[in-house]
VOGU-3710 file (C-alpha; in Angstrom, 3 decimals, decimal comma):
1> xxxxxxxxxx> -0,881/1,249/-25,772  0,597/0,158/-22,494  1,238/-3,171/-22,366  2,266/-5,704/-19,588  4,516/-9,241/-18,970  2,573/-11,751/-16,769  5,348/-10,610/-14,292  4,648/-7,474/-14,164  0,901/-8,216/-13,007  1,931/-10,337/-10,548
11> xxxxxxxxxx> 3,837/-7,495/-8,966  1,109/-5,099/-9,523  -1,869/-7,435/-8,194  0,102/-9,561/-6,435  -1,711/-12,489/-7,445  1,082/-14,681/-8,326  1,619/-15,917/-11,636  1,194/-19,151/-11,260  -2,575/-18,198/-9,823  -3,097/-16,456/-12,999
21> xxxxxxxxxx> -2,378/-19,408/-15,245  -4,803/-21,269/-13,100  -7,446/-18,543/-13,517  -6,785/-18,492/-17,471  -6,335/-22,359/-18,271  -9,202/-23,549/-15,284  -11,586/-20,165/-15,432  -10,927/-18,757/-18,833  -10,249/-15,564/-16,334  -7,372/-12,831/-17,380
31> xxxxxxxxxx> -7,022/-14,251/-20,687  -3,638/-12,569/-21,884  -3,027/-11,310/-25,504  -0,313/-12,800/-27,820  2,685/-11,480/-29,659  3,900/-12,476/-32,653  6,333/-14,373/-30,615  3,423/-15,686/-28,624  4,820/-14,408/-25,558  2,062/-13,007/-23,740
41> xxxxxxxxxx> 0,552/-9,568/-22,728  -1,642/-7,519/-20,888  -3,091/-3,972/-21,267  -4,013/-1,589/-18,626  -7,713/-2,830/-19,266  -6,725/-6,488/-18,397  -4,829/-4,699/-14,907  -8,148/-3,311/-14,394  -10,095/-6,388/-14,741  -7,604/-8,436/-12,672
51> xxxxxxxxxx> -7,536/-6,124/-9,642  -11,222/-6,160/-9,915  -11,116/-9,962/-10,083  -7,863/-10,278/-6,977  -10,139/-7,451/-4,935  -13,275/-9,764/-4,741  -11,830/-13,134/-4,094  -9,418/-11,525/-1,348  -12,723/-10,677/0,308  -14,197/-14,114/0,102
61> xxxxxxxxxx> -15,882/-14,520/-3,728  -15,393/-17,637/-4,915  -13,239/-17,298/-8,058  -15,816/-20,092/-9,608  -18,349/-17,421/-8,687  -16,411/-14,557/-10,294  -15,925/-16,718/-13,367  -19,160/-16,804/-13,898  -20,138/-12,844/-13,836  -19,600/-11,128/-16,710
71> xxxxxxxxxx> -18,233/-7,210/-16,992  -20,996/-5,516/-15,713  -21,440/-7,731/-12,993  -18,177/-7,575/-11,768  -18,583/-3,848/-12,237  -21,670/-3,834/-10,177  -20,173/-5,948/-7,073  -17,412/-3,070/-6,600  -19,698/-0,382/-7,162  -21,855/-2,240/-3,937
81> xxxxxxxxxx> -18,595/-1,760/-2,207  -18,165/1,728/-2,833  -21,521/2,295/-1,865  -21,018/0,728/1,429  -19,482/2,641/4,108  -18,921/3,158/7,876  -20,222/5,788/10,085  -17,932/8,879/7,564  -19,711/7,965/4,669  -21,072/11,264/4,220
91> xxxxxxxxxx> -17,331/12,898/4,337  -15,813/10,318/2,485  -18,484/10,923/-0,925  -17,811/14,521/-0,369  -14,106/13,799/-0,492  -14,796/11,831/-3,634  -16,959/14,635/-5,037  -14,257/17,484/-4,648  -11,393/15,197/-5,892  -13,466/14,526/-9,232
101> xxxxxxxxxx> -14,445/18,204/-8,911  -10,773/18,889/-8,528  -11,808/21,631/-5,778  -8,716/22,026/-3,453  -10,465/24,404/-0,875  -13,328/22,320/-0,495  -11,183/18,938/-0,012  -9,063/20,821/2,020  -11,924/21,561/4,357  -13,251/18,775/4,565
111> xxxxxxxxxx> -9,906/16,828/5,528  -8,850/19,377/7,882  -12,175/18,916/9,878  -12,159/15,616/9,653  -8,672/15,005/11,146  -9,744/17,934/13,894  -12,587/15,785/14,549  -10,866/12,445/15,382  -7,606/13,173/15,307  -5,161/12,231/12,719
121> xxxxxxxxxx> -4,741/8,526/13,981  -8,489/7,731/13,796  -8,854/10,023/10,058  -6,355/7,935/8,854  -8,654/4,599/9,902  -12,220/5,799/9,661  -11,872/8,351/6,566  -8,480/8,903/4,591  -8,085/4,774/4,276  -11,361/4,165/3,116
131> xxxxxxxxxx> -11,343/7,745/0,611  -8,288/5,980/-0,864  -9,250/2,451/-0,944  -12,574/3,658/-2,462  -10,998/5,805/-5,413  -8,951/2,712/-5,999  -12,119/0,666/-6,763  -13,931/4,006/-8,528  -10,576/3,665/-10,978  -10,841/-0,038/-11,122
141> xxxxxxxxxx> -14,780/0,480/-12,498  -13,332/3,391/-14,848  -14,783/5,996/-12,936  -12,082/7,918/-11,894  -9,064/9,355/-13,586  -5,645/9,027/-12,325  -5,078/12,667/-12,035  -7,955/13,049/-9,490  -6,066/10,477/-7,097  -2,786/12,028/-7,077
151> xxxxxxxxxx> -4,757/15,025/-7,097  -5,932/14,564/-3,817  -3,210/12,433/-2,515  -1,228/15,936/-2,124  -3,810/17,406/0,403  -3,383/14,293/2,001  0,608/14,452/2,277  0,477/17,913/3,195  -1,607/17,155/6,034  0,919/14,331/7,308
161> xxxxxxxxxx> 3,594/17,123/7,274  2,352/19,180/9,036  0,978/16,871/11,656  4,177/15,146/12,331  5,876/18,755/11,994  3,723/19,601/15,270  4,820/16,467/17,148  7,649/17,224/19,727  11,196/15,897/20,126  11,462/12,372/20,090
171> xxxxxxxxxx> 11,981/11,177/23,702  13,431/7,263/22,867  17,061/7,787/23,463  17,385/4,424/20,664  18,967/5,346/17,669  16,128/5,650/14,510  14,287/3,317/12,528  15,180/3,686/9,045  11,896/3,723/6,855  11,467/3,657/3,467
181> xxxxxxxxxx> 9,877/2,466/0,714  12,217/0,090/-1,682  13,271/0,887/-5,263  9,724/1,467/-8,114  7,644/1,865/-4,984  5,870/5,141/-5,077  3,612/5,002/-2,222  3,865/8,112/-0,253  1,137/7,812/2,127  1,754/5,053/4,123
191> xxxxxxxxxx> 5,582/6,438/5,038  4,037/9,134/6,236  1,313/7,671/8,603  3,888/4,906/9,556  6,043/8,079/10,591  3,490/10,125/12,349  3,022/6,483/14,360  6,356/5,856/15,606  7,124/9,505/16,352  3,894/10,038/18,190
201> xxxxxxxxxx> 4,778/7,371/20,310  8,127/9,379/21,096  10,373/7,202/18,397  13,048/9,012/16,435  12,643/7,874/12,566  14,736/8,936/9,382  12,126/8,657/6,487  14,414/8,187/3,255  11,223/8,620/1,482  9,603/6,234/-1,280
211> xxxxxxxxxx> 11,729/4,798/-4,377  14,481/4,555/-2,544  17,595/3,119/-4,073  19,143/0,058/-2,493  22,318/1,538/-2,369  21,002/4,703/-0,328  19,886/3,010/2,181  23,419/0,899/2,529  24,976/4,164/2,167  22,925/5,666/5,013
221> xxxxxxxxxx> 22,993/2,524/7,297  27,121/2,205/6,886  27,789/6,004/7,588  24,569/6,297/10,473  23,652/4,338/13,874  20,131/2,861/13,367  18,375/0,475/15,168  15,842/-1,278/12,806  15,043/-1,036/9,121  11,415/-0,725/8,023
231> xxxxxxxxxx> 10,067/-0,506/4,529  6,681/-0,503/3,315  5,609/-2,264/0,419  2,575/-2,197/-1,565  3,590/-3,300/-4,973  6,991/-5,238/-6,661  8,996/-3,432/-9,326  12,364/-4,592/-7,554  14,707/-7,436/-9,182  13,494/-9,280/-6,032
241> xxxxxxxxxx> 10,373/-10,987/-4,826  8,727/-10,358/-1,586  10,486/-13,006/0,184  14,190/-12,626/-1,266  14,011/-8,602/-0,839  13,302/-9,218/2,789  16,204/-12,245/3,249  18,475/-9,630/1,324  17,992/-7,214/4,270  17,847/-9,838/6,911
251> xxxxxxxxxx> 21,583/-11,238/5,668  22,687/-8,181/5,087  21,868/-6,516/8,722  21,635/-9,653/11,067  21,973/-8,071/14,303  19,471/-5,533/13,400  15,637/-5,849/13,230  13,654/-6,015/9,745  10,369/-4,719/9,681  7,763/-5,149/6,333
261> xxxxxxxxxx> 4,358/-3,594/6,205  1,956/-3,643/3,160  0,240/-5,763/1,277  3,609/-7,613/0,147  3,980/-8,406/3,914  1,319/-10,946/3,600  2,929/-12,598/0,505  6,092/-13,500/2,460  6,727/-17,106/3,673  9,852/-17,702/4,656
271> xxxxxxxxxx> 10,797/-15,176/7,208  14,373/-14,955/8,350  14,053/-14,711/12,541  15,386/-11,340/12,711  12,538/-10,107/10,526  8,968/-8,869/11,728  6,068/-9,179/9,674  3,318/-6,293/9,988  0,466/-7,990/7,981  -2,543/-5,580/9,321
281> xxxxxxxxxx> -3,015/-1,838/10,271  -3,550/-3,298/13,814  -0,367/-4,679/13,515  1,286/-1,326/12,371  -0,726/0,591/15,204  0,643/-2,059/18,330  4,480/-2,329/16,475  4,526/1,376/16,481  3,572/1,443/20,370  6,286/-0,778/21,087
291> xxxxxxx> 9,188/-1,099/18,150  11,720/-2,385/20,741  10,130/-5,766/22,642  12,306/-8,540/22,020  11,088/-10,284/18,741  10,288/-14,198/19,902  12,562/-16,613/20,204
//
C-alpha cells in the first residue's frame, strides 16, 4: 500500500498543512491514519478524497458544506462537473471515450481535427485543458485508471511537437528563456504549450524539459546567455517550498527575470522584485506576447 506524510499531501494538493489540521481537528475532514509511532499517514484513497475535497472549496464550496456530504455526495458534485461543459463537449466525451477505450486512431482523430479547427492556441483552451482537467476529476471519482491519462497524454505531446516543429525561426534577437520544470515535477504538457506560446510569438526558448535537476539548469545558465528563467510548477517534490524555490532563483540570478506559472504560482507570497508571477492562463497567454516589458518598479 502506498502511503503518504502530511507533507507530502500538502505538496500534492497544495492545501497546506496547516489547512489540513484545521480540516481534521475543526471538520473531522482528511482524517489521517496512525503508525505505531503515531506519526501520521495517508493512502492514495485519502489523496483522492482530499483533491476531491481542495477541488470543490477552490471553486467556492464552503468547507462547512463539504463537511457535511458524505462519499457519494462528494462523488456526485464532481461527477456534475464533469458533466458540465462548454461549447466542445461533444469532442471532449469522445476524447474521454477513446482514452478509456485506449483507441489511438480514434483519439488521434479527433485531436487532430480539433486543433485544425481552432488552432492549437484555442484546442489547448476550449478542448485539451478541459479533456485533462476532466480525466483528473474522472480519476479523483475512481473512474479512470492512470494508464488511460498518460495514455492519452502522448497524443497530446506529440501534437505539441509537431506544432512547434512547424513554427519558423525565432525572430527576437534576445537571448532564450530558459524553461523548465524543477526537480519531481513531471508535467509535460504545460512546457510544451508554454513553448509553442513564446515561440509563436517569435521568442527563442531552450526547453530543458520536466524533472529537471537544479544543477542542470546552473550548469546550462553558467556555460549559456539567457535572458529569463521560467519554470512551471504544478506540484512540490523539491527540498523547497513554493516561495523559497522561487527566492533561490531570484538570489541566485538577480539581474535576470524569474518567471513561475502553475498552480504553485498562486501559493507564493513573498515575491522577490525580480520575479513575475503568472497565476492564470490569461496571464501565460499576455506574458508570452510580451516576455520583455520592464517588470514594475
Amino acid at each position: 500500500m502506498q502511503t503518504f506524510s502530511i507533507r507530502d499531501m500538502e505538496r500534492m494538493t497544495g492545501v497546506k498543512a496547516h489547512t489540513l489540521r484545521v480540516w481534521e481537528h475543526r471538520y473531522g475532514l482528511a482524517l489521517p491514519h496512525r503508525k505505531d509511532s503515531q506519526h501520521r499517514y495517508y493512502t492514495n484513497e485519502d489523496l483522492q478524497k482530499i483533491l476531491r475535497i481542495a477541488w470543490l472549496y477552490q471553486r467556492g464550496y464552503k468547507i462547512s458544506r463539504i463537511a457535511a456530504l458524505d462519499d457519494s455526495a462528494l462523488s456526485a458534485l464532481i461527477q456534475e462537473a464533469v458533466n458540465h461543459g462548454n461549447g466542445h463537449q461533444k469532442t471532449i466525451e469522445s476524447l474521454l471515450h477513446a482514452s478509456q477505450q485506449f483507441d489511438g486512431d480514434l483519439f488521434s482523430h479527433l485531436l487532430q481535427k480539433a486543433i485544425l479547427q481552432l488552432g492549437m492556441e484555442e484546442a489547448v483552451r476550449q478542448v485539451i485543458y478541459p479533456y485533462l482537467e476532466k480525466i483528473g476529476l474522472l480519476w479523483m471519482n475512481d473512474s479512470v485508471m492512470p494508464a488511460q491519462e498518460h495514455f492519452s497524454s502522448q497524443f497530446i505531446m506529440h501534437s505539441f511537437i509537431a506544432s512547434i516543429d512547424a513554427l519558423p525561426r525565432p525572430a527576437n534577437v534576445q537571448p532564450p528563456i530558459i524553461l523548465f520544470g524543477p526537480e519531481e515535477e513531471y508535467h509535460e504538457i504545460p512546457l510544451f504549450f508554454i513553448e509553442y506560446l513564446l515561440r509563436k510569438r517569435g521568442n527563442k526558448v531552450i526547453n530543458l524539459g520536466a524533472n529537471t535537476p537544479d544543477a542542470a539548469v546552473e550548469e546550462y545558465c553558467s556555460r549559456r546567455p539567457f535572458s529569463q528563467l521560467h519554470y512551471h510548477q504544478v506540484t512540490n517534490f523539491t527540498r523547497y517550498d513554493a516561495d523559497e524555490l522561487l527566492e533561490k532563483w531570484c538570489l541566485q540570478f538577480p539581474a535576470k527575470r524569474i518567471v513561475v506559472s502553475g498552480r504553485l504560482a498562486s501559493t507564493i507570497d513573498k515575491p522577490l522584485p525580480n520575479a513575475l508571477l503568472l497565476r492564470s492562463l490569461d496571464d501565460l497567454v499576455k506574458y508570452a506576447s510580451h516576455p520583455f516589458v520592464e517588470l514594475p518598479k
